[in-house]
C-alpha positions as CSV (number, residue, x, y, z in Angstrom):
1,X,0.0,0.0,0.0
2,X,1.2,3.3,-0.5
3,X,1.8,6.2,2.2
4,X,1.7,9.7,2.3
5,X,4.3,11.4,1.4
6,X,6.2,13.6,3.9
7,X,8.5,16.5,3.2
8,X,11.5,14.7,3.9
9,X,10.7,12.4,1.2
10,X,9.9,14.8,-1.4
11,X,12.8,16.3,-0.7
12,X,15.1,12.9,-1.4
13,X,12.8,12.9,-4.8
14,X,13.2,16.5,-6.1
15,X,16.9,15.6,-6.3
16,X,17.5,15.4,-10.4
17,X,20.8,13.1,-10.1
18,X,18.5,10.7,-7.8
19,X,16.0,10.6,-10.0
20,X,18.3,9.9,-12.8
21,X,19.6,6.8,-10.6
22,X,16.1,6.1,-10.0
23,X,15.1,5.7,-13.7
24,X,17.7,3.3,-14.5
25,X,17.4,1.4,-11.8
26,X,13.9,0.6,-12.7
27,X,15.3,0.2,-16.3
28,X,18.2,-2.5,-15.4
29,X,16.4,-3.4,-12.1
30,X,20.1,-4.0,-10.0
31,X,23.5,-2.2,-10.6
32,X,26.3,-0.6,-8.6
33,X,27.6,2.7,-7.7
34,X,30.3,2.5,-10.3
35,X,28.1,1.0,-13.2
36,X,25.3,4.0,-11.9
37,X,28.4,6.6,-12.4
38,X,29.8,6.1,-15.2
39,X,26.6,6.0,-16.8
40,X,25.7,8.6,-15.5
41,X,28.9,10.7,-15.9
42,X,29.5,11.5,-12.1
43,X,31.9,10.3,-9.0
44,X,31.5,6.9,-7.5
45,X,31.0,8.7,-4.6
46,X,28.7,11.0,-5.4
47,X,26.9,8.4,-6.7
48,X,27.2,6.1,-3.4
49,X,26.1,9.3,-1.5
50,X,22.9,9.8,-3.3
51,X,21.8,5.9,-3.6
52,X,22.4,5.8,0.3
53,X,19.9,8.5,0.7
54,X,17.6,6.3,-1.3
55,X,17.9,3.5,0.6
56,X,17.6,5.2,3.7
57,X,14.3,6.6,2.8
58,X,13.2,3.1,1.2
59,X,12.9,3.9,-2.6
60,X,15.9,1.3,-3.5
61,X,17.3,-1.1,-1.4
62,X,20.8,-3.4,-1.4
63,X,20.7,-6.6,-3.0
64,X,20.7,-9.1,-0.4
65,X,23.0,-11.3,-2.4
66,X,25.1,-9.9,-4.6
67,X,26.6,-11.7,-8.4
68,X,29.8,-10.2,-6.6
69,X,30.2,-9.6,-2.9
70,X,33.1,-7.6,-3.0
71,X,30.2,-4.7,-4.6
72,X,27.3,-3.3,-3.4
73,X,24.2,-3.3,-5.5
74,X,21.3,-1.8,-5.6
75,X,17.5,-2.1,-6.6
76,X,14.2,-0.8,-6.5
77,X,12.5,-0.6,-3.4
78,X,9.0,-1.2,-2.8
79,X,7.6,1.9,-1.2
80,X,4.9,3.5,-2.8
81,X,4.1,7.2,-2.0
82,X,0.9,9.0,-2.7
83,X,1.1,13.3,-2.6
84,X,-1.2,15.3,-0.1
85,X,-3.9,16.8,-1.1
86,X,-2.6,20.4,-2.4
87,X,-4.4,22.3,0.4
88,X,-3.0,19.9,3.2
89,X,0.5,20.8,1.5
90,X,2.8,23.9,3.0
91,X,4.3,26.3,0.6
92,X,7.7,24.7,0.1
93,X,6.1,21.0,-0.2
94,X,3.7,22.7,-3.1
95,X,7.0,24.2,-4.8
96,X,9.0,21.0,-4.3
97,X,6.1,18.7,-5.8
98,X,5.0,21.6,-8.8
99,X,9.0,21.3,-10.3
100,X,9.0,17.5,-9.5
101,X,5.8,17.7,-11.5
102,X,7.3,19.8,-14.2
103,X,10.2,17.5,-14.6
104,X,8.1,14.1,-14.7
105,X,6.3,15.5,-17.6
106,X,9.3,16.7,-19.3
107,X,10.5,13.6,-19.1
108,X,7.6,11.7,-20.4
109,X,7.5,14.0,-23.4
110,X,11.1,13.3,-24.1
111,X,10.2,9.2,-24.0
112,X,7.3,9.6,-25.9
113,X,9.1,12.1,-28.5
114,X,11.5,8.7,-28.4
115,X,9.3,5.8,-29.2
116,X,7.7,8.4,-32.1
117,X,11.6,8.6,-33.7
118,X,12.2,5.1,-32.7
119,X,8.7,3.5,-34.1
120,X,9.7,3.0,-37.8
121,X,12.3,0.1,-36.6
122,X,10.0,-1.3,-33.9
123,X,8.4,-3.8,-35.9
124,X,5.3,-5.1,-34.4
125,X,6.2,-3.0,-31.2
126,X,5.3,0.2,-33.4
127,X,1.5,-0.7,-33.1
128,X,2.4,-0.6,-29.0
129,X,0.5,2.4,-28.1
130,X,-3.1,2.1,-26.8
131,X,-4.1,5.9,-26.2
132,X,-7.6,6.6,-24.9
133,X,-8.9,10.4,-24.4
134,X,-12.3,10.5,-22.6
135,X,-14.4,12.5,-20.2
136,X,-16.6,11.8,-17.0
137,X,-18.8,13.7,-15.1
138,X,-17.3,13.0,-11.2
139,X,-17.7,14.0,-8.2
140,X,-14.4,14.3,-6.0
141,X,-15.2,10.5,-4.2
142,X,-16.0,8.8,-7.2
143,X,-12.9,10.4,-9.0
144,X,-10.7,9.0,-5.9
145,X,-12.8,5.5,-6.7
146,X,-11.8,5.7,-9.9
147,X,-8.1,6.1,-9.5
148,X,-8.1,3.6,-7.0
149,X,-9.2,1.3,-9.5
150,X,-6.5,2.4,-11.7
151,X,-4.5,1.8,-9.5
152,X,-5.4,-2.0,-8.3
153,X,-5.0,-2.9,-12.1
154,X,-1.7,-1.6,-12.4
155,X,-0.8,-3.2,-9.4
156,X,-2.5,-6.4,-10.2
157,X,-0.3,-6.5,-13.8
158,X,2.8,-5.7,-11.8
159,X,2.6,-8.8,-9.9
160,X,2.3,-11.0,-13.4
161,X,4.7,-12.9,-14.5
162,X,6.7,-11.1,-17.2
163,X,6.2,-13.5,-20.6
164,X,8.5,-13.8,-23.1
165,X,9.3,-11.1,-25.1
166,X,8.2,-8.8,-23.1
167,X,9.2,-5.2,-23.1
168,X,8.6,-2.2,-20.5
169,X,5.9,0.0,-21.0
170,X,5.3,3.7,-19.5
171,X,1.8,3.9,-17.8
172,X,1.1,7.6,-17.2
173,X,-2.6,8.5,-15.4
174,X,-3.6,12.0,-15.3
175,X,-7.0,13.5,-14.3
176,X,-8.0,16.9,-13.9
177,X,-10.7,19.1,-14.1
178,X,-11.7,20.9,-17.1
179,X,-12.0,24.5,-16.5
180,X,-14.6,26.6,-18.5
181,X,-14.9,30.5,-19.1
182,X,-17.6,30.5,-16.5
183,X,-15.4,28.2,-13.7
């Protein structure tokens, strides 16, 4: 289950260069600080510093038994973290989430701007890209309902086994709503 995020935690997140470790570690699911550095074109110790920040607030974790023990690697973690509501947020968490925000969906243009370039040598992976733009009339409960929903089928397809062939695929869910001349 997820929990609510606390400053302390956004804090860890808003980091860019932990972020960056972040992402590949859910791309190559373990690595080490030196594999982490020189991909990402930092110290090893820079790079040790930030991924024991992670771990200590539980977003990756060591592996418990390493291909090489004389290393430390790393993985994702398991903790989950939902936002407060905006109006139970104080100023700086509001700034701290708004340019996490802002990054996130720089970043998600940037992939999908990707798999556009990329789509002509895809193959059958081209047709990959179920889009769906709809409406609802909600009220605030049954829009929480709804991404609760959400998210008990991405959870449920998470714990699948992966088959074979298999490739990662970006899930983004975004509600909000529509504002009109007249509110």
């Amino acid at each position: 289950m997820d929990e609510l995020a606390d400053l302390a935690a956004l804090k860890v997140l808003a980091n860019p260069l932990r972020q960056r470790i972040l992402h590949i570690l859910s791309r190559v699911g373990e690595a080490t600080s030196t594999t982490l550095a020189k991909e990402l074109g930092v110290t090893t110790g820079g790079t040790s510093y930030n991924l024991r920040v992670l771990a200590e607030h539980g977003f990756i974790e060591e592996v418990p038994d390493p291909p090489n023990r004389r290393e430390r690697w790393w993985r994702p973690g398991h903790r989950g973290l939902r936002f407060p509501r905006q109006s139970e947020q104080s100023e700086e968490m509001q700034t701290l989430l708004d340019g996490l925000n802002e990054q996130w969906l720089g970043e998600d243009l940037a992939a999908f701007a990707a798999f556009q370039r990329a789509r002509p040598e895809l193959g059958e992976w081209a047709d990959a890209l179920p889009y769906s733009r709809g409406s609802l009339d909600l009220g605030l409960d049954q829009l929480a309902q709804f991404f609760e929903d959400y998210l008990a089928l991405l959870y449920r397809y998470r714990e699948r086994p992966t088959e074979p062939g298999a490739r990662r695929v970006l899930l983004r869910f975004v509600a909000f709503p529509e504002v009109t001349d007249d509110g």
